[in-house]
BALOBA-1460 file (C-alpha; in Angstrom, 3 decimals):
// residues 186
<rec num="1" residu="x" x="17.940" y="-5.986" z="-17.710"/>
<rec num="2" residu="x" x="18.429" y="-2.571" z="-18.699"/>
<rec num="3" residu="x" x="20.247" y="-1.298" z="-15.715"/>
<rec num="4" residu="x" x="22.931" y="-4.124" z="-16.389"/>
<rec num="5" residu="x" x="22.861" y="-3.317" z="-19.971"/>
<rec num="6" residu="x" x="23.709" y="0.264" z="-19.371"/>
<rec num="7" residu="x" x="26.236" y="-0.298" z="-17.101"/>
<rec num="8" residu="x" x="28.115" y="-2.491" z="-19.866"/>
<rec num="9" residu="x" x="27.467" y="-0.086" z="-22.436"/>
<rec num="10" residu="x" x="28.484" y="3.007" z="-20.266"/>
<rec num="11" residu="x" x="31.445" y="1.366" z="-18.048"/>
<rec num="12" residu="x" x="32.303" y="-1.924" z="-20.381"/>
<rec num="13" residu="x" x="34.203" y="-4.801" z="-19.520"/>
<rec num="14" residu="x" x="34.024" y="-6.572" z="-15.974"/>
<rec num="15" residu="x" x="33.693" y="-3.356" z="-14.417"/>
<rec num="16" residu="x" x="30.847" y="-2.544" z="-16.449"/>
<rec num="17" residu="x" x="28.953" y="-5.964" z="-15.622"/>
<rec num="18" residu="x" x="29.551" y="-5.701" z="-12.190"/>
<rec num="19" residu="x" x="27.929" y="-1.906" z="-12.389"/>
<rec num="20" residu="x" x="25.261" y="-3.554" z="-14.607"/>
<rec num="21" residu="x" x="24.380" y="-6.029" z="-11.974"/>
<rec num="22" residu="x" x="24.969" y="-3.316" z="-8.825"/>
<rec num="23" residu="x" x="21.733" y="-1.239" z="-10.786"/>
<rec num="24" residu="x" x="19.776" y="-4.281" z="-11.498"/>
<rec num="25" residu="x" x="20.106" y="-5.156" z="-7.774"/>
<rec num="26" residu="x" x="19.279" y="-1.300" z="-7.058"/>
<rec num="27" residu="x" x="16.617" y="-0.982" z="-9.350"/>
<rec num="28" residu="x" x="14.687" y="-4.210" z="-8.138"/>
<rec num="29" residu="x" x="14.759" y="-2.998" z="-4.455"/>
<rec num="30" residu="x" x="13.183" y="0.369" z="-6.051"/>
<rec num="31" residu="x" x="10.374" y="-1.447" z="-7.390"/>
<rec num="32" residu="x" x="9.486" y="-4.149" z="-5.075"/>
<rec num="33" residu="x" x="9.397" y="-1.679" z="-2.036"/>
<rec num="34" residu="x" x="6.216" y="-1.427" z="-0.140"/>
<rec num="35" residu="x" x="4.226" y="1.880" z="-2.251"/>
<rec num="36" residu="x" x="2.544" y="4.337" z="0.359"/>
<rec num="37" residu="x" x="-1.004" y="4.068" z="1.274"/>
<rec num="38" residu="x" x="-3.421" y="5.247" z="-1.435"/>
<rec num="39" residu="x" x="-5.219" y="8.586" z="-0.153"/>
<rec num="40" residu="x" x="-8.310" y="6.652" z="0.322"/>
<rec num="41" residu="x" x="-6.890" y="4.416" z="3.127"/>
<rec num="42" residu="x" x="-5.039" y="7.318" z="4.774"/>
<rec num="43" residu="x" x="-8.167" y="9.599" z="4.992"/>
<rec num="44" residu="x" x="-10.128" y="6.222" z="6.237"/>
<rec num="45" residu="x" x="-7.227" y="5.469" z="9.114"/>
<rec num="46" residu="x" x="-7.572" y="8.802" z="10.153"/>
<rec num="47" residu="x" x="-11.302" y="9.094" z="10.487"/>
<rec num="48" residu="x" x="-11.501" y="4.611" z="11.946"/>
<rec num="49" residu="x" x="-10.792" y="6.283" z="15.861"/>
<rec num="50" residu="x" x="-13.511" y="8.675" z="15.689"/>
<rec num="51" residu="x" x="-15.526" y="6.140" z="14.262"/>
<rec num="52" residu="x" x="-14.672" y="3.521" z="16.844"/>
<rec num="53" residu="x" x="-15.361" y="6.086" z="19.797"/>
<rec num="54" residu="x" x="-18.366" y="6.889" z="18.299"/>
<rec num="55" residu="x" x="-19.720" y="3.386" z="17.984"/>
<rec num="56" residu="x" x="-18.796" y="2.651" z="21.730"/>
<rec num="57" residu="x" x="-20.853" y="5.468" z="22.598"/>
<rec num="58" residu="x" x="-24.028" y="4.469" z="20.813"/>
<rec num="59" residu="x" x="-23.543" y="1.233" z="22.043"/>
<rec num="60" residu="x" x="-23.105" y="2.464" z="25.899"/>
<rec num="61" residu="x" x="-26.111" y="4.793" z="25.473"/>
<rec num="62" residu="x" x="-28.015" y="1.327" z="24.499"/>
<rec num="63" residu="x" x="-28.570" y="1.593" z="20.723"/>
<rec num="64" residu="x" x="-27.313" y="-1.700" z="18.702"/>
<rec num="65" residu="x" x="-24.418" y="-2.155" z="16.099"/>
<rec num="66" residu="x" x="-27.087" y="-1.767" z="13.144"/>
<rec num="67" residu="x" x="-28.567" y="1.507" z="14.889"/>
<rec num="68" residu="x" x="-24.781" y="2.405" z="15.941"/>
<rec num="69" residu="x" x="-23.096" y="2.027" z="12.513"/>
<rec num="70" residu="x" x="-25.944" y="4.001" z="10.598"/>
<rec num="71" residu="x" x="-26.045" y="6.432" z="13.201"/>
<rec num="72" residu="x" x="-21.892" y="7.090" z="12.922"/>
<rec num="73" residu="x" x="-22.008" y="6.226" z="9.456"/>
<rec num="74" residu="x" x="-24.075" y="9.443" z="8.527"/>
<rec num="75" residu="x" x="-21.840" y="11.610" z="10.885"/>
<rec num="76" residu="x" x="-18.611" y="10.783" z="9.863"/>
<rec num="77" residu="x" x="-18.581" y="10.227" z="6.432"/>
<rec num="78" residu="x" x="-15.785" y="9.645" z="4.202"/>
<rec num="79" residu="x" x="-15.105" y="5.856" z="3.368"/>
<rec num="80" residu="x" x="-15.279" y="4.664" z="7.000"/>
<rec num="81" residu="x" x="-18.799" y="6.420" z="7.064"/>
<rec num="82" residu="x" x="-19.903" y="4.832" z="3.723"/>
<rec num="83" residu="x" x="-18.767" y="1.312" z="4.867"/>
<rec num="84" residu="x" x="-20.335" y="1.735" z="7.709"/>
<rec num="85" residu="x" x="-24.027" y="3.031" z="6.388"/>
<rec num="86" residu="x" x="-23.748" y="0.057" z="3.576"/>
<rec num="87" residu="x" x="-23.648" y="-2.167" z="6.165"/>
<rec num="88" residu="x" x="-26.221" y="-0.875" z="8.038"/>
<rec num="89" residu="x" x="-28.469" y="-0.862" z="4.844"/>
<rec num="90" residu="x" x="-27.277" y="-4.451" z="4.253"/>
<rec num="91" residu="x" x="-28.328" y="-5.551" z="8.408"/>
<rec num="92" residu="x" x="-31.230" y="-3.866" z="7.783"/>
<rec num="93" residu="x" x="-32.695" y="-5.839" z="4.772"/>
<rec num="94" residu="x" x="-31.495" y="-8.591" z="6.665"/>
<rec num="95" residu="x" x="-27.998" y="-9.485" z="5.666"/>
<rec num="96" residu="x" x="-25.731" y="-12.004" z="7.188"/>
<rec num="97" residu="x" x="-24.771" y="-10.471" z="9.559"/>
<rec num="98" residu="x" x="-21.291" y="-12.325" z="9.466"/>
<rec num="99" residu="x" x="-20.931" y="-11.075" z="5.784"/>
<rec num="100" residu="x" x="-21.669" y="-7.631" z="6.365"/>
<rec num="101" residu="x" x="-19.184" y="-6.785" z="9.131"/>
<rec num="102" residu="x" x="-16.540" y="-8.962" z="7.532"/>
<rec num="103" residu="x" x="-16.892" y="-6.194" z="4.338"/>
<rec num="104" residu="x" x="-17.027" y="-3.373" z="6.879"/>
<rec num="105" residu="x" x="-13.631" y="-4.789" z="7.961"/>
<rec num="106" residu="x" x="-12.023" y="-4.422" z="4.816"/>
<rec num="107" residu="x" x="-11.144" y="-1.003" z="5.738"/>
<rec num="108" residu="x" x="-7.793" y="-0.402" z="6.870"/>
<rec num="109" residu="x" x="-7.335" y="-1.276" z="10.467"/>
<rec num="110" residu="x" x="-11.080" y="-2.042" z="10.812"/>
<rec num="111" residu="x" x="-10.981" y="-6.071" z="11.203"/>
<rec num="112" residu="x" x="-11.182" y="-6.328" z="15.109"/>
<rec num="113" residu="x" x="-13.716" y="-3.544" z="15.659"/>
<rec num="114" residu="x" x="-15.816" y="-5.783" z="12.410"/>
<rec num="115" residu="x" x="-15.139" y="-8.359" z="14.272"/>
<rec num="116" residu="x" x="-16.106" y="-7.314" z="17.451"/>
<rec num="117" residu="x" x="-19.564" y="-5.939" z="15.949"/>
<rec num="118" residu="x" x="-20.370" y="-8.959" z="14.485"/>
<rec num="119" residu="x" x="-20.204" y="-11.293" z="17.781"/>
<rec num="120" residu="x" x="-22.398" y="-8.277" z="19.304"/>
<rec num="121" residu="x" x="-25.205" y="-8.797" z="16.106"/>
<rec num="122" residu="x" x="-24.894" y="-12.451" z="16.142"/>
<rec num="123" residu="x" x="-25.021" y="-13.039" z="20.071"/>
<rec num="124" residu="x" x="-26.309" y="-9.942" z="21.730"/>
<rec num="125" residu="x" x="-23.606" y="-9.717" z="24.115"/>
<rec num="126" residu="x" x="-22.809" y="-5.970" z="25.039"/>
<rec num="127" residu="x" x="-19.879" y="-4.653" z="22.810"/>
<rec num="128" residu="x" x="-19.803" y="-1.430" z="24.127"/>
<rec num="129" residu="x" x="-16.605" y="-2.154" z="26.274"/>
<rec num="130" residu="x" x="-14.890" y="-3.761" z="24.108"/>
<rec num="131" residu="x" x="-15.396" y="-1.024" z="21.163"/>
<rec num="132" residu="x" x="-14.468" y="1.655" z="23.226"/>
<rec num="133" residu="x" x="-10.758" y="-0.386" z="24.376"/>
<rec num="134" residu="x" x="-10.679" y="-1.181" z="20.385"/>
<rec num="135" residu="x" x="-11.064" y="2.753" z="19.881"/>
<rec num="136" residu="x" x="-8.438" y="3.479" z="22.539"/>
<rec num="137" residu="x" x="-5.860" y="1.143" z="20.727"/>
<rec num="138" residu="x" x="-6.664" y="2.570" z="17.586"/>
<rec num="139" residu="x" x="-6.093" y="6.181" z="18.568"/>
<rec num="140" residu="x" x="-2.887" y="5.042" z="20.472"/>
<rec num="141" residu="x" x="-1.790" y="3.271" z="17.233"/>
<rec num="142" residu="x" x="-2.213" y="6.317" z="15.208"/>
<rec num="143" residu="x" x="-0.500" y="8.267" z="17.323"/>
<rec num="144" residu="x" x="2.510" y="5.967" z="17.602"/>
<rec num="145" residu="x" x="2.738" y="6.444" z="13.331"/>
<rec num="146" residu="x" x="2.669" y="9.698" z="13.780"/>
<rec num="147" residu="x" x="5.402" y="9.827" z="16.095"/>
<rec num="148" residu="x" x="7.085" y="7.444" z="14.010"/>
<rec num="149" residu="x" x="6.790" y="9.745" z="10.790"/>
<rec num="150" residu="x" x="8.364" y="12.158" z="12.793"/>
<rec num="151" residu="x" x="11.203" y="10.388" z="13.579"/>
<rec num="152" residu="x" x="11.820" y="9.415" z="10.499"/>
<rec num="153" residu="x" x="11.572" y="12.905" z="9.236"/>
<rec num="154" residu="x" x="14.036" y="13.904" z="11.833"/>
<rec num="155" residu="x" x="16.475" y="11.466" z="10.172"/>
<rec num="156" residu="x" x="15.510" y="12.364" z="7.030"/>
<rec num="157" residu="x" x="16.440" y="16.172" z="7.100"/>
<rec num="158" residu="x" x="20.009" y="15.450" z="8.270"/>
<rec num="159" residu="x" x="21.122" y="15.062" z="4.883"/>
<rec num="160" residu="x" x="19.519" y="18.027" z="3.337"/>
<rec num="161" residu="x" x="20.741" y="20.466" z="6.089"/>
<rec num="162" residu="x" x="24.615" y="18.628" z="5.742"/>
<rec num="163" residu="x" x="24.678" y="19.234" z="2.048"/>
<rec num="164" residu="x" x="24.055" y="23.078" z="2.671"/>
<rec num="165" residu="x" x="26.081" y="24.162" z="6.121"/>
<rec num="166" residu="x" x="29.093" y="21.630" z="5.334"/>
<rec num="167" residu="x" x="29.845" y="23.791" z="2.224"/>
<rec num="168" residu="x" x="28.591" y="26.927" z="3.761"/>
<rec num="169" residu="x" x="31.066" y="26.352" z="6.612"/>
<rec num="170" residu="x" x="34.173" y="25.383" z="4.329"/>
<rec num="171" residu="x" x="33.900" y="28.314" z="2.168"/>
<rec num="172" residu="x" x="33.195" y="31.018" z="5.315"/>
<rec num="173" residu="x" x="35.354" y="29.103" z="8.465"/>
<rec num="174" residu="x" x="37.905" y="27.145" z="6.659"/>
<rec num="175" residu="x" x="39.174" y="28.694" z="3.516"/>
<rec num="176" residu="x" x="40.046" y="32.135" z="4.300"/>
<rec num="177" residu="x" x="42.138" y="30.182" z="7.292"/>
<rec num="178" residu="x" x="43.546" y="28.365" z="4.006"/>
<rec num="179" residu="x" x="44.024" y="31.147" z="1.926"/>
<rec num="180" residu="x" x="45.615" y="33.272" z="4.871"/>
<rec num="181" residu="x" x="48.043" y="30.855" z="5.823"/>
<rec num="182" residu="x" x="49.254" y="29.867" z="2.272"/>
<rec num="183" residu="x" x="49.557" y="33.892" z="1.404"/>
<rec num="184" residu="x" x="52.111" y="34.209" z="4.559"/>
<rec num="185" residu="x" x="53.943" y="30.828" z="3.213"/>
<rec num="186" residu="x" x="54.229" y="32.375" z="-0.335"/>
């Protein structure tokens, strides 16, 4: 309401409504786009490979997902590391085991491997294949946002780098050509 507001006050008339409603439209987009990740869910994507490839190999070397997660939950640390010791601490005083992993997998990107730890808990069935291809497609998904940041930031900097050379190169390449030829017309 503001945005159109100013634009009546500032442009007035049809014109000015039509700006109004142009900045309302504008300033709507601004604030229903998505906000970045808070730096508590970055540092925990980060750290959720490591973790994964660090469960598979407890699991491998024959410990279970209690023993795993408490085990990778001390060494990793962070909020991955602190999900992951709570619900160890939980599966140890004999939580559902359902219940804890489904908390576990309320860390970013974390639902499959909770998943997958909980069928291992409930059933016994060996999980330690199935973490470590879970780990692989989470370090192949980080690395595709990373390589997707960069693109972005390659598109990004075009702008930036325009607004300084294009000037740059019309005050050093094209005016003196300017000048030069309009002092041997005069």
């Amino acid at each position: 309401m503001g945005a159109f507001a100013a634009g009546w006050a500032l442009v007035g008339g049809v014109a000015g409504c039509a700006v109004g409603v142009a900045g309302a439209y504008g300033v709507r987009r601004w604030q229903d786009r998505p906000r970045p990740a808070s730096a508590e869910d970055s540092e925990a994507a980060a750290r959720l490979p490591l973790a994964a490839e660090l469960l598979a190999a407890c699991l491998s070397a024959g410990a279970g997902p209690r023993e795993a997660a408490e085990a990778v939950g001390r060494s990793v640390g962070g909020p991955v590391g602190e999900r992951l010791r709570r619900t160890a601490a939980e599966l140890a005083l004999g939580g559902d085991p359902a219940e804890a992993w489904a908390r576990f997998g309320g860390v970013p990107g974390a639902r499959r491997l909770a998943r997958c730890l909980e069928r291992a808990a409930v059933s016994g069935a060996p999980a330690a294949i199935p973490v470590s291809r879970l780990a692989a497609g989470l370090r192949a998904d980080r690395a595709r946002a990373a390589a997707i940041r960069a693109q972005r930031a390659q598109v990004l900097i075009t702008a930036p780098v325009g607004l300084c050379f294009l000037p740059a190169f019309l005050a050093v390449g094209v005016a003196p050509v300017v000048i030069g030829l309009a002092g041997r017309l005069l």
